[in-house]
C-alpha positions in Angstrom: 92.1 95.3 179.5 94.7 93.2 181.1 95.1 90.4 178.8 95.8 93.1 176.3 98.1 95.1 178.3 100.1 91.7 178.8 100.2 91.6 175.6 101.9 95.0 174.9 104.3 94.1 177.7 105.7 90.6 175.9 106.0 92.3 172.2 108.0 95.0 174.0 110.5 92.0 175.8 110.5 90.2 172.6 111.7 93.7 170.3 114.4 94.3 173.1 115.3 90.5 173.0 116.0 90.8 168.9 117.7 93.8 169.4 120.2 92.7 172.1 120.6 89.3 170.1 121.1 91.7 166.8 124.2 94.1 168.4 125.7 91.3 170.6 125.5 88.5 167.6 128.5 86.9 166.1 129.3 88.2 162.6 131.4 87.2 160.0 133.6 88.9 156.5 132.5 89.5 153.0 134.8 89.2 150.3 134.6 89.7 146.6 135.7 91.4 143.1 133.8 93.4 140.6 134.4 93.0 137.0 133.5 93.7 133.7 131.1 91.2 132.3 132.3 89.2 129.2 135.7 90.3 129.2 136.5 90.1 133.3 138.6 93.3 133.4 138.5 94.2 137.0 136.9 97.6 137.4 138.3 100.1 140.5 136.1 102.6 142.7 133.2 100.4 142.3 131.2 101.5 145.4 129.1 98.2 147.3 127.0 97.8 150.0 124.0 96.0 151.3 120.7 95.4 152.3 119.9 95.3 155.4 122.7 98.2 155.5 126.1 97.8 156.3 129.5 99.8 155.8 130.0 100.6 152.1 133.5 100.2 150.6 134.9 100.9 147.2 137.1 98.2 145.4 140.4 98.2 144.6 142.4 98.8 141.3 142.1 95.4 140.9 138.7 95.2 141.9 138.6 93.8 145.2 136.4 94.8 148.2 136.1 93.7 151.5 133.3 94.2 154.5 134.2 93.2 158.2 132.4 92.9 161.1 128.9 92.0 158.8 126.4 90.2 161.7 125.6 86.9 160.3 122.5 86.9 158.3 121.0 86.9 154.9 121.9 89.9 152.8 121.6 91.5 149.4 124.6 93.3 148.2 124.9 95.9 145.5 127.7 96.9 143.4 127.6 100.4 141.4 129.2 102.8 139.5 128.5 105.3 136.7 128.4 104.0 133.1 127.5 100.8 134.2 124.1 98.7 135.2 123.9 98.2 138.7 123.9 94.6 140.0 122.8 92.7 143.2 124.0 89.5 144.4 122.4 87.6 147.4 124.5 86.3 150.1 124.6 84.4 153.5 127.0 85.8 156.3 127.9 83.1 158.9 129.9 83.4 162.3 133.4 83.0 162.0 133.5 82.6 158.0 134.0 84.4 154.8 131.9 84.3 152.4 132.8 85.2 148.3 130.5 87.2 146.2 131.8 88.1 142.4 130.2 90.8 140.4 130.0 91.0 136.9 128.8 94.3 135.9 128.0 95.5 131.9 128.6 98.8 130.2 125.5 101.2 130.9 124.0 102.0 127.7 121.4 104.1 128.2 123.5 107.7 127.3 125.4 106.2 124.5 125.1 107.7 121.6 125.0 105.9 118.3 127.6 106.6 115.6 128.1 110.2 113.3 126.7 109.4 109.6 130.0 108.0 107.8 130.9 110.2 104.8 131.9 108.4 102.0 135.3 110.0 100.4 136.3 107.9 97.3 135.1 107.3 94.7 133.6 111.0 94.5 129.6 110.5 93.8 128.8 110.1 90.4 132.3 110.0 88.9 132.9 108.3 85.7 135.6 106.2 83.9 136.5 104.2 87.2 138.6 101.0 86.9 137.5 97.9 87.2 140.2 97.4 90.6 139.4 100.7 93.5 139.4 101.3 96.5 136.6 102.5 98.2 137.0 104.7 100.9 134.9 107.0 104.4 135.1 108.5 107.3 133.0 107.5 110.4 133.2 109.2 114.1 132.0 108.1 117.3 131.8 111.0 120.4 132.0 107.8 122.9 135.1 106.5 120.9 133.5 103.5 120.9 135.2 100.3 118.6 133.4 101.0 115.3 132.9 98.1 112.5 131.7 98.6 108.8 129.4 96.9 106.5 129.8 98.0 103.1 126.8 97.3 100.4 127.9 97.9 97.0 124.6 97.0 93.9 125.3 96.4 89.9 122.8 99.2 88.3 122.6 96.9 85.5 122.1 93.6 86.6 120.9 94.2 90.0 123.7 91.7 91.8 124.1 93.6 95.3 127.4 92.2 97.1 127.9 92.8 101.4 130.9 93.2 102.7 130.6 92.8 106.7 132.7 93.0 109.4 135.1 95.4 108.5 137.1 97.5 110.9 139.0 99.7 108.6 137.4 102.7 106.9 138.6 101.2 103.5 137.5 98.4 101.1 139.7 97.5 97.9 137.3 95.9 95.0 138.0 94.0 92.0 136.8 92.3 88.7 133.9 95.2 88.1 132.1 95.3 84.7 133.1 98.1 82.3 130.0 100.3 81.3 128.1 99.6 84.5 127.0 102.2 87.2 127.6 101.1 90.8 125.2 102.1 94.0 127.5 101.7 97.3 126.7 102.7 101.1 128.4 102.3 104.2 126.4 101.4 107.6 128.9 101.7 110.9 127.9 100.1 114.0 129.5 100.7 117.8 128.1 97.2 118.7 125.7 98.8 121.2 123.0 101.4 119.0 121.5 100.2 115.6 123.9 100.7 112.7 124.1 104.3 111.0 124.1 104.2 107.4 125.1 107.0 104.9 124.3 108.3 101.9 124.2 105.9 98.7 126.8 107.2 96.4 127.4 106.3 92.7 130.5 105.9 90.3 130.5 104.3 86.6 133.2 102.5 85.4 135.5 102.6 82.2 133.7 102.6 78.9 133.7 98.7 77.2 136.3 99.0 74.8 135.1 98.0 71.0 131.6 96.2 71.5 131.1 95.0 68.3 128.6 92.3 69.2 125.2 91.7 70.8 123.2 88.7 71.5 120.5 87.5 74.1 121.4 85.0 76.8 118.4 83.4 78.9 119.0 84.3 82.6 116.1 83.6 85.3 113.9 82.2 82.2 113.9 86.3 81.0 116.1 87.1 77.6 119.1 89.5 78.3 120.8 91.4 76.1 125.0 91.4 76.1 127.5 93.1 74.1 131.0 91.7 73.7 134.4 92.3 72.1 135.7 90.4 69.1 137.9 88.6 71.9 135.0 87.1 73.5 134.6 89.7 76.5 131.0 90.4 77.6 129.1 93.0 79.4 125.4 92.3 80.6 123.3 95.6 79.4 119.8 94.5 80.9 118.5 93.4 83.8 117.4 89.9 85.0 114.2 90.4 85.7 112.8 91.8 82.6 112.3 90.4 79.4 114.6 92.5 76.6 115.3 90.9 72.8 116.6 91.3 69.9 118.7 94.5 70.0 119.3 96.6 66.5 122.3 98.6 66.9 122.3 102.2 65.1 126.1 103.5 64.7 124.9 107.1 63.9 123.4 107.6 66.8 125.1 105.5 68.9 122.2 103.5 70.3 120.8 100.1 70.6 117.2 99.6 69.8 115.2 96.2 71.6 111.8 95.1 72.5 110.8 94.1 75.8 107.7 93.3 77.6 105.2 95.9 78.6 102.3 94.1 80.3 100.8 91.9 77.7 102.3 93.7 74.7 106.3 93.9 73.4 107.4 97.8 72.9 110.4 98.9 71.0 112.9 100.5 73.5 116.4 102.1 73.0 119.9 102.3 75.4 122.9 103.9 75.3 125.8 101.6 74.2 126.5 100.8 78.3 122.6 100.1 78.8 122.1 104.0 80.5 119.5 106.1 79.0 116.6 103.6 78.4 113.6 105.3 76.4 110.6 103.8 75.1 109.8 104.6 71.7 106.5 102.5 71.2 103.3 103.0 73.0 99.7 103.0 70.7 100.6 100.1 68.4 102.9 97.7 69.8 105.2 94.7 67.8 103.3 91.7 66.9 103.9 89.0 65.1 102.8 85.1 64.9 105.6 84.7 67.3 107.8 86.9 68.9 111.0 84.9 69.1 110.7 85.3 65.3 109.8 89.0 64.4 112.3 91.6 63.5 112.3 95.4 63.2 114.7 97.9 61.8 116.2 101.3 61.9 117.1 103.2 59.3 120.7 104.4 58.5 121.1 107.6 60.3 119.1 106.3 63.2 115.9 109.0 62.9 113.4 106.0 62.8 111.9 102.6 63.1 110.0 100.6 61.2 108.8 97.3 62.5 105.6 94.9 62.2 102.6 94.2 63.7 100.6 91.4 62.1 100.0 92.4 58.2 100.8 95.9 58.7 104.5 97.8 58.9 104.7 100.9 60.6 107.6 104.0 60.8 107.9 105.8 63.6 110.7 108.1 64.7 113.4 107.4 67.2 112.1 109.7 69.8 108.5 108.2 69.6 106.6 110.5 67.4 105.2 110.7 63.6 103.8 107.2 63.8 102.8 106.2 60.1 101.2 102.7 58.5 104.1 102.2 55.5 102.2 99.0 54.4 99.6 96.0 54.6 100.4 92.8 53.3 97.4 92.2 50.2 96.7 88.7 51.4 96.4 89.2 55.0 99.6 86.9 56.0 102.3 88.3 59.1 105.1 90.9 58.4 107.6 88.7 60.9 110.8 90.4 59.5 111.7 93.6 57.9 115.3 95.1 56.7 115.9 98.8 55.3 117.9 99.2 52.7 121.2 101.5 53.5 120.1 104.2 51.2 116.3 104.4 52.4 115.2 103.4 49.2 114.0 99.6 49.6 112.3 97.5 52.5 113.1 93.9 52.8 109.5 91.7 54.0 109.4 88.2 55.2 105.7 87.5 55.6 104.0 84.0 56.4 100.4 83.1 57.6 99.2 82.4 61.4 101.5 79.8 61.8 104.9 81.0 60.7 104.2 79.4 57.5 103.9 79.6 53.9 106.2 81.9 53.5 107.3 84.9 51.1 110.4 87.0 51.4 110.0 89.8 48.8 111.3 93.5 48.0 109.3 96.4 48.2 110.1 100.7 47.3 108.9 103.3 50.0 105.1 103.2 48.3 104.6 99.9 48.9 105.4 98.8 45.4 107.1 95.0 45.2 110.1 95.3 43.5 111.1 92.0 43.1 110.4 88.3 45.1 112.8 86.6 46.8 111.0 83.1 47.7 108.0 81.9 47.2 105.8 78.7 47.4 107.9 77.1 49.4 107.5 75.0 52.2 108.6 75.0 55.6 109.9 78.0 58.4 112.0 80.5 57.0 114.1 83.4 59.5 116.8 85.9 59.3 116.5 88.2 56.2 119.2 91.1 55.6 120.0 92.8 52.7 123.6 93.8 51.5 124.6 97.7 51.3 124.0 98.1 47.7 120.8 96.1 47.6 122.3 93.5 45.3 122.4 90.3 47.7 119.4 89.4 50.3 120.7 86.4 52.8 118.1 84.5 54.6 117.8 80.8 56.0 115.0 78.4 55.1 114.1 74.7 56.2 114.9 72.7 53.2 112.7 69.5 54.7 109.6 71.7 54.1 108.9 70.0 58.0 105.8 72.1 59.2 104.4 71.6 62.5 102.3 73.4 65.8 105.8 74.1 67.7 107.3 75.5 64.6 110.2 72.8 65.0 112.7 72.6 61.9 114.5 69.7 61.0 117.3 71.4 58.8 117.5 75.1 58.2 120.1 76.4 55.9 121.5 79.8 55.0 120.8 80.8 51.1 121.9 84.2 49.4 119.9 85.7 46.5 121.9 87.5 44.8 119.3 89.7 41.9 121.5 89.8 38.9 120.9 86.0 38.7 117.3 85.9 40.4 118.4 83.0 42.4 119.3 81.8 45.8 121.9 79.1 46.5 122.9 78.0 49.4 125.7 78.7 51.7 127.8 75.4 52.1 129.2 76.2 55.4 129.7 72.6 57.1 126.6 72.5 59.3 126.3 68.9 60.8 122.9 66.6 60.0 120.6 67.3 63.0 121.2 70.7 63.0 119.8 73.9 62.3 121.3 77.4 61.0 118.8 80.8 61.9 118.5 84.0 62.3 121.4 85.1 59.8 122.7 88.6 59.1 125.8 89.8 56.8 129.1 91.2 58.8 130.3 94.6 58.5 132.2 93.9 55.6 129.8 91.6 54.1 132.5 89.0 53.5 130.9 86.4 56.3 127.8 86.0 58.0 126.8 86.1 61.7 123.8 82.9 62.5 122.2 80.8 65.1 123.7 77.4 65.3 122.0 74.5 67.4 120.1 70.9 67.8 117.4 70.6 65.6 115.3 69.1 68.8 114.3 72.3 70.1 115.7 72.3 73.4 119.1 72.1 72.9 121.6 75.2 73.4 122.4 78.2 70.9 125.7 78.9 69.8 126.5 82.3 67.5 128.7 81.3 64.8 129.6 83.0 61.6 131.5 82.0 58.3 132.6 82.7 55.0 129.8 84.1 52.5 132.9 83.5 49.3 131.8 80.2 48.3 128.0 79.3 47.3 128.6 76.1 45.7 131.7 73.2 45.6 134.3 73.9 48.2 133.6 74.5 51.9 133.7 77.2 54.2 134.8 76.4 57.7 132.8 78.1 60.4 133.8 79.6 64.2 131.9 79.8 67.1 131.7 83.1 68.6 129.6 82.6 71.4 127.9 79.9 73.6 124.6 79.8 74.9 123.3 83.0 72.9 120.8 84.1 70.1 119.4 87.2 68.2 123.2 88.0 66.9 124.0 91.6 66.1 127.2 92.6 64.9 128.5 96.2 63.8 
C-alpha cells in the first residue's frame, strides 16, 4: 500500500513538472506562405493552425502567415480552405528561431462538375452538298467556368479513315481537301482538365456530288480490291471500303447505279451502289457468281438496268435488279465455264466466253435469248483469252487473246493482244496499238463512242503493276495507233 501510494505521489510531481516546463518553456516564430500547387499563385484567407494546437491565423493577400509565441517542439501544421485539399506540413519549433514552412495546396475536385454536352452547330446533321473546305463549328458550357479544351473526331463513311484533332481551345475547326461524294461522321468531346471528357452527339454532312465520273476501276488497298471512279482529268473518288473485297463494277446509266461483286463468306454476290457508293443492296443470294477464277469472270446488266445476268460455272442466270425472278437463261452443251458474258443494247443477243476448268480452251460465241448460237467468234484456239464486249448494233465483238497459245497452272500469259471481229467479214484482226514485247493487253471494253477502247496494260511476269490505257480502234491493220495511259495501278476498267 505504501510503495503504491509513492508511486501515485511521483507521477503526480512529474505531470506538474511537464506542465510548469510546458508554460514557462522558451518558444520560437513560424513563418510561411500558401500557394497554389503547379502554378504558385499565392492564395489569401487560407486559415492554418497546428497540432498540438496553437493560435490559428489566416494568410495574407499574398499568402503569407505568421504564428508567434509557438513553445518549441515538434508540430504538424495545417493549411485549409474551401475548394481546395487540405495539406499538413510537419515542423520543428526551436527557442529563439524561425522556422519556414511553404504550402502548396491543389484545387478541390470533389464538387466539380464535368462539362454540358457540346452541341454541334455547323454543318447542320445530315446536310448535303458541303464543300470540300468548312468549317466546323459547337457550343460547349461549363457551370464552374472552368478552361475548356476540344478534341474533334471527324470518320470517312466510305473508306473508314477517322482523323483527331486534339487540343483545341476554340469551339471551331476549319477542314480541308474532303472527297466529293463521301458522307462524313464528326463528334466533339470537351474536357475541363479535371472530369473525363463529355462527348456529343455524332453528326453527319455529305459533301458535293463528283462532277462527271465517267470512269471505274479497282485499285488493291490492304490486299482487298477497291472500287474508284474518276473524271476524264484523272480525279478519283474511293467508293468502297478497305476492308472488303468489291470488283469489277458495271455501271447502268438508266438507273444510275453501279453493279459489283464482293465477298460474302466463301461465295462472291452481285451488289449495287449509288454513283457516290450510298445505297449498297445485294442483289444475289441462292446462286452466287462462279467461275474458274474470279479475277476473270464477268456479268452484265441489261440496258435499262431492270436485270442481271451473270455466270456460275456452265450455267447463265437473269435475275432482276432488285433481287427477284431468278431464271437459268442457259447451260453450256459441253460442260466448259461461262467466265464472261455481254448483253446486246437491244436485248436481243448475249455475248459468251466459255473455257474448261482451267481458263482454257476457249470459245467466245453469240447466242439469241433461247439459247440458240448465232454465230462463233473463236474457236480452237489456244491459250487464255479475256475481255469480250459487243458494239451497240451487234456488228463488232472486241476481245483479247494470248497469241503464244502459252498455257499453264497460274494462268500466266506471255503476250495478249486485243482483236475485233467484226461479222460482215467473219473475222478478227488485231488491234495494232503499240504494245511493247513482254507485255500483256486484257480485259478490253469499247468507249462510249466506240471509236477507242479502254484495256489492262502490264508486265507479262504476273506481278508487275496495272495500268488502264485506251486507244484508237480506226486502224486494224498497217499504220499504228498510239495509246494513253489513263490510270496507274488499276484494273477491271469501266467507262461510260
Amino acid at each position: 500500500m505504501k510503495i503504491g501510494l509513492r508511486i501515485l505521489v511521483c507521477f503526480i510531481l512529474l505531470i506538474s513538472c511537464s506542465e510548469e516546463q510546458l508554460k514557462d518553456g522558451a518558444s520560437g516564430t513560424v513563418k510561411g506562405r500558401v500557394v497554389e500547387s503547379g502554378t504558385f499563385t499565392p492564395v489569401e484567407n487560407v486559415r492554418v493552425s497546428s497540432s498540438p494546437a496553437t493560435s490559428t491565423v489566416f494568410t495574407d493577400k499574398d499568402g503569407y502567415f505568421t504564428l508567434e509565441g509557438v513553445l518549441a517542439g515538434d508540430y504538424s501544421f495545417q493549411a485549409q480552405k474551401d475548394g481546395y485539399i487540405a495539406r499538413f506540413e510537419p515542423a520543428k519549433v526551436t527557442a529563439d528561431a524561425t522556422v519556414q514552412v511553404i504550402f502548396e495546396l491543389e484545387i478541390s475536385t470533389a464538387n466539380n462538375k464535368p462539362p454540358e454536352i457540346p452541341v454541334l452547330t455547323a454543318p447542320a446533321d445530315n446536310a448535303k452538298d458541303q464543300a470540300l473546305s468548312l468549317n466546323l463549328t459547337w457550343t460547349a458550357t461549363d457551370k464552374e467556368s472552368d478552361v475548356l479544351t476540344y478534341t474533334v473526331t471527324i470518320k470517312n463513311g466510305t473508306t473508314d479513315e477517322v482523323k483527331t484533332y486534339t487540343d483545341l481551345k476554340t469551339t471551331t475547326l476549319a477542314i480541308k481537301d474532303l472527297s466529293y461524294s463521301t458522307k462524313y461522321y464528326w463528334q466533339v468531346a470537351v474536357s475541363d482538365g479535371i472530369n473525363k471528357p463529355t462527348n456529343s452527339v455524332t453528326n453527319s454532312f455529305t459533301t458535293l456530288a463528283f462532277p462527271n465520273p465517267r470512269f471505274l476501276y479497282v485499285k488493291k488497298v490492304n490486299n482487298n480490291n477497291v472500287i474508284y471512279t474518276a473524271d476524264e482529268a484523272g480525279n478519283q473518288l474511293q467508293l468502297t471500303s478497305s476492308n472488303v473485297n468489291s470488283f469489277r463494277p458495271r455501271k447502268n446509266l438508266s438507273v444510275n447505279k453501279i453493279a459489283y461483286l464482293s465477298s460474302d463468306g466463301s461465295q462472291n454476290q452481285i451488289y449495287t451502289m449509288n454513283p457516290d457508293g450510298s445505297g449498297v443492296f445485294k442483289v444475289t443470294n441462292y446462286v452466287p457468281v462462279a467461275g474458274f477464277n474470279m479475277e476473270f469472270v464477268n456479268y452484265c446488266w441489261n440496258t435499262n438496268g431492270s436485270q442481271i445476268i451473270y455466270p456460275n460455272f456452265d450455267k447463265l442466270y437473269r435475275i432482276d435488279s432488285d433481287g427477284g425472278g431468278l431464271v437459268q437463261l442457259f447451260q453450256t452443251p459441253n460442260g466448259k465455264f461461262i467466265s464472261e458474258c455481254d448483253w446486246s443494247k437491244d436485248g436481243s443477243q448475249i455475248a459468251l466466253k466459255v473455257n474448261d476448268r482451267s481458263g482454257y480452251n476457249v470459245e467466245i460465241y453469240v447466242i439469241d435469248m433461247s439459247g440458240t448460237v448465232l454465230y462463233t467468234v473463236q474457236t480452237g484456239l489456244s491459250g487464255a483469252a479475256s475481255g469480250l464486249n459487243v458494239s451497240v448494233d451487234n456488228q463488232r465483238v472486241i476481245f483479247t487473246r494470248d497469241v503464244s497459245g502459252f498455257e499453264n497452272s497460274t494462268y500466266r500469259r506471255l503476250d495478249s493482244r486485243i482483236f475485233m471481229y467484226t461479222r460482215s467479214t467473219n473475222a478478227a484482226v488485231e488491234l495494232t496499238t503499240q504494245k511493247q514485247n513482254g507485255f500483256n493487253d486484257l480485259d478490253v471494253k469499247f468507249s462510249p463512242n466506240e471509236a477507242e477502247v479502254i484495256f489492262v496494260n502490264t508486265s507479262n511476269d504476273g506481278i508487275s503493276a496495272q495500268n488502264i490505257q485506251k486507244v484508237s480502234v480506226t486502224n486494224t491493220s498497217g499504220s499504228t495507233s498510239s495509246r494513253t495511259t489513263l490510270f496507274q495501278n488499276a484494273s477491271m476498267p469501266e467507262w461510260k
